[in-house]
C-alpha positions in Angstrom: -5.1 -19.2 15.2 -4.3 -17.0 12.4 -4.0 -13.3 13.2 -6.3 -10.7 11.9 -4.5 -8.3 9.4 -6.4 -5.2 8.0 -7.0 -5.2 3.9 -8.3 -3.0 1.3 -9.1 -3.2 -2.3 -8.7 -0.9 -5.3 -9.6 -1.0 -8.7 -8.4 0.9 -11.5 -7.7 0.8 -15.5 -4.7 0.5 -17.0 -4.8 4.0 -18.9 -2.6 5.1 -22.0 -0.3 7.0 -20.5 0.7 4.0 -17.8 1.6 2.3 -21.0 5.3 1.8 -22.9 5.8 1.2 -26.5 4.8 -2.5 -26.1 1.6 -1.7 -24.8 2.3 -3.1 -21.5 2.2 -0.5 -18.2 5.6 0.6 -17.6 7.9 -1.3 -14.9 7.8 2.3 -13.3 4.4 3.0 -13.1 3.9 -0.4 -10.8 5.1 2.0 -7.7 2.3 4.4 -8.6 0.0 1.5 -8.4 1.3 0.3 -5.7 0.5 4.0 -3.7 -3.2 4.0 -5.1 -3.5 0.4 -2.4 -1.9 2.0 -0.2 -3.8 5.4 0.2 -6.8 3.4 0.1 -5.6 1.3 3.5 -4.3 4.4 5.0 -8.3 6.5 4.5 -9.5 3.2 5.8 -7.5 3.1 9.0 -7.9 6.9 9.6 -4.4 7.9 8.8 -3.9 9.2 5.1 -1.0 11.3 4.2 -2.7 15.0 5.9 -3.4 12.7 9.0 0.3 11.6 9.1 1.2 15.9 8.6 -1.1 16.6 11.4 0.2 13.7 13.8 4.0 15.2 13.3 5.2 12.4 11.7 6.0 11.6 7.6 6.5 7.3 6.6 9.3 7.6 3.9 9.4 4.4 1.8 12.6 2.6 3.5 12.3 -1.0 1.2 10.2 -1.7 -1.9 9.9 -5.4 -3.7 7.7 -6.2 -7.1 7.3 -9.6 -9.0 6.2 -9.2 -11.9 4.2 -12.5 -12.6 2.1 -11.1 -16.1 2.1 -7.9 -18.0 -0.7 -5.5 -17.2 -2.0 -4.1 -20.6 -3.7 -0.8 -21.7 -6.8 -1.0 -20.3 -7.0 -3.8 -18.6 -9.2 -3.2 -15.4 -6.9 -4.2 -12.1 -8.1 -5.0 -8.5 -5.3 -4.1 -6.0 -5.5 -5.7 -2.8 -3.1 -4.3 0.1 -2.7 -6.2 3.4 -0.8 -4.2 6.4 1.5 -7.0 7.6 3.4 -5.4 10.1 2.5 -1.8 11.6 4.3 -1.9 15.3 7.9 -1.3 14.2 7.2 -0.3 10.5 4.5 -0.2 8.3 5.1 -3.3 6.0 2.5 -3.6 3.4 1.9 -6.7 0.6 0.1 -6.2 -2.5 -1.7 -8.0 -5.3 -2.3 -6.9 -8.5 -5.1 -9.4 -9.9 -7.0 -9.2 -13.6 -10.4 -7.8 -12.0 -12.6 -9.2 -14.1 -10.6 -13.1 -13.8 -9.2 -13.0 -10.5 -5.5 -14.3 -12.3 -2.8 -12.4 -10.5 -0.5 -10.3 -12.2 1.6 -9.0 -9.7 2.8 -9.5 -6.0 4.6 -6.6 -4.3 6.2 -5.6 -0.9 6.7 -2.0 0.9 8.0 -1.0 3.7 8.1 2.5 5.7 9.3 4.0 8.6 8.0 6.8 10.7 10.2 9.8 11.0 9.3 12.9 13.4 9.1 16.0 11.2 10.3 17.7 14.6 13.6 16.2 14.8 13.9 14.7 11.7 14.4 11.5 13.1 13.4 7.6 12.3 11.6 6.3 15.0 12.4 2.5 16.2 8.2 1.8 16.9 5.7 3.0 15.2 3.9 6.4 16.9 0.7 5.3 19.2 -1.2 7.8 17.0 -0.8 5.3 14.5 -0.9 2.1 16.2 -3.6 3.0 17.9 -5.9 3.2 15.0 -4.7 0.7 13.6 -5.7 -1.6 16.8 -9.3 0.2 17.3 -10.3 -0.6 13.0 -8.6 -4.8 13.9 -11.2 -4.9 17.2 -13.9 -3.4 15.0 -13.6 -6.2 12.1 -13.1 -8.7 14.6 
């Protein structure tokens, strides 16, 4: 039986300023795409970044990955889909990057992020229940 894994969806142009002289979004702007999915997951779950403040804890990025399959070009409408993989011992997110209007995907992508206690300043080896938690409550509701 497969497991259930929570997802969210974005969509968003490609504007002139995420472009380089090629007309093609800058290798660099992919991580700023890549926290538009993400920020979208988190406010879905119940945990966006002044959730996180609150709770005590911040998620530094610890790992990133990005394929880049086909260029994203000035504005060109993008669907990016984030699925939480793992969220016990990290937060491990995958992404896709797809041509929103012809489903043809662009762009696979892979972050990770560990909890650190703003407290102490140290990484934590689980992930906080106040996280967790959530996380598990939104999986039984979509189940």
């Amino acid at each position: 039986m497969a497991v259930k894994k929570l997802k969210a969806s974005v969509e968003f142009r490609i504007e002139f300023y995420d472009i380089d002289s090629m007309q093609v979004a800058y290798h660099g702007n992919y991580v700023k795409f890549m926290e538009v999915a993400r920020c979208a997951l988190l406010q879905k779950i119940g945990y966006g970044y002044n959730e996180m403040t609150k709770s005590g804890y911040v998620w530094p990025v610890v790992d990133l990955h990005i394929k880049y399959i086909r260029p994203m070009i000035f504005m060109q409408k993008v669907r990016a889909e984030v699925t939480l993989e793992e969220y016990e011992v990290c937060m491990k997110l995958s992404y896709k990057f797809k041509d929103a209007d012809t489903g043809v995907l662009l762009t696979k992508a892979e972050s990770t992020q560990m909890a650190v206690d703003l407290n102490t300043k140290e990484s934590l080896w689980a992930c906080p229940s106040c996280f967790t938690d959530l996380v598990r409550e939104l999986l039984a509701k979509e189940s």
